[in-house]
C-alpha positions in Angstrom: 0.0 0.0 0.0 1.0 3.5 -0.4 1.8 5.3 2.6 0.4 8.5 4.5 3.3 10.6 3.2 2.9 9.7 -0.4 5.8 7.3 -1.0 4.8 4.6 -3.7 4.7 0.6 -2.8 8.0 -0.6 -4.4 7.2 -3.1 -7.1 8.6 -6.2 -5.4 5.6 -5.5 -2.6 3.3 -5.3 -5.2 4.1 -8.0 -7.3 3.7 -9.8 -3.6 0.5 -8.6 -2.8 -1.1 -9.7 -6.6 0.2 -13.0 -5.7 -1.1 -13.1 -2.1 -4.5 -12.5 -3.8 -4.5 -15.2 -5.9 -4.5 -12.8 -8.9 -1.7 -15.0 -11.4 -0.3 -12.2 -13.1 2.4 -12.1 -15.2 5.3 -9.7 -14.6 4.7 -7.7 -17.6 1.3 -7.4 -16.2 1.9 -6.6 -12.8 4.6 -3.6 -14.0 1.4 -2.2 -16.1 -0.9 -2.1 -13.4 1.4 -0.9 -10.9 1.4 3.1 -11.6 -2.9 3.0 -12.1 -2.4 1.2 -8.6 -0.2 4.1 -7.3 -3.1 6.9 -8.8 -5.8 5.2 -7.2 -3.9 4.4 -3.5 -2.9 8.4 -3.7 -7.1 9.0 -4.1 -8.0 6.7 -1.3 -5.6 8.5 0.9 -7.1 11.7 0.3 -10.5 10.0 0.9 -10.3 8.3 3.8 -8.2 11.6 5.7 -11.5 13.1 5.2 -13.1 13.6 9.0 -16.8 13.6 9.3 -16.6 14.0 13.1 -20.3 13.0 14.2 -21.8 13.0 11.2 -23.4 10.2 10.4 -23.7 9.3 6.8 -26.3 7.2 4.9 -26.8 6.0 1.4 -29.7 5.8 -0.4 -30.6 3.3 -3.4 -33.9 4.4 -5.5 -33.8 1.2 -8.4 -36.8 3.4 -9.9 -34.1 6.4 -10.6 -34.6 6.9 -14.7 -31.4 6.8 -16.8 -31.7 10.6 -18.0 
């Protein structure tokens, strides 16, 4: 994983966490995967230092809602 102060997994890490997953990727895979994995881990960081304090939060599904 990416850590709180932006550093990048190396790829040895994640070639070990695709395998620990069961995923079966190849290395030419895993190297092309890597850097989307890096965008998105830098996103998630920035989401989950969001504080809602005592909010609470709720979602709502309406499986009427039209397409337009």
């Amino acid at each position: 994983m990416a850590s709180a102060d932006g550093n990048q997994v190396s790829l040895e890490n994640f070639k070990t966490m695709t395998e620990l997953a069961g995923l079966g990727m190849t290395n030419q895979e895993i190297e092309e995967l890597k850097p989307l994995y890096d965008l998105y881990a830098r996103y998630i960081g920035i989401v989950h230092s969001v504080e809602f304090g005592a909010v609470e939060i709720g979602v709502t599904f309406h499986p009427d809602w039209s397409a337009a």
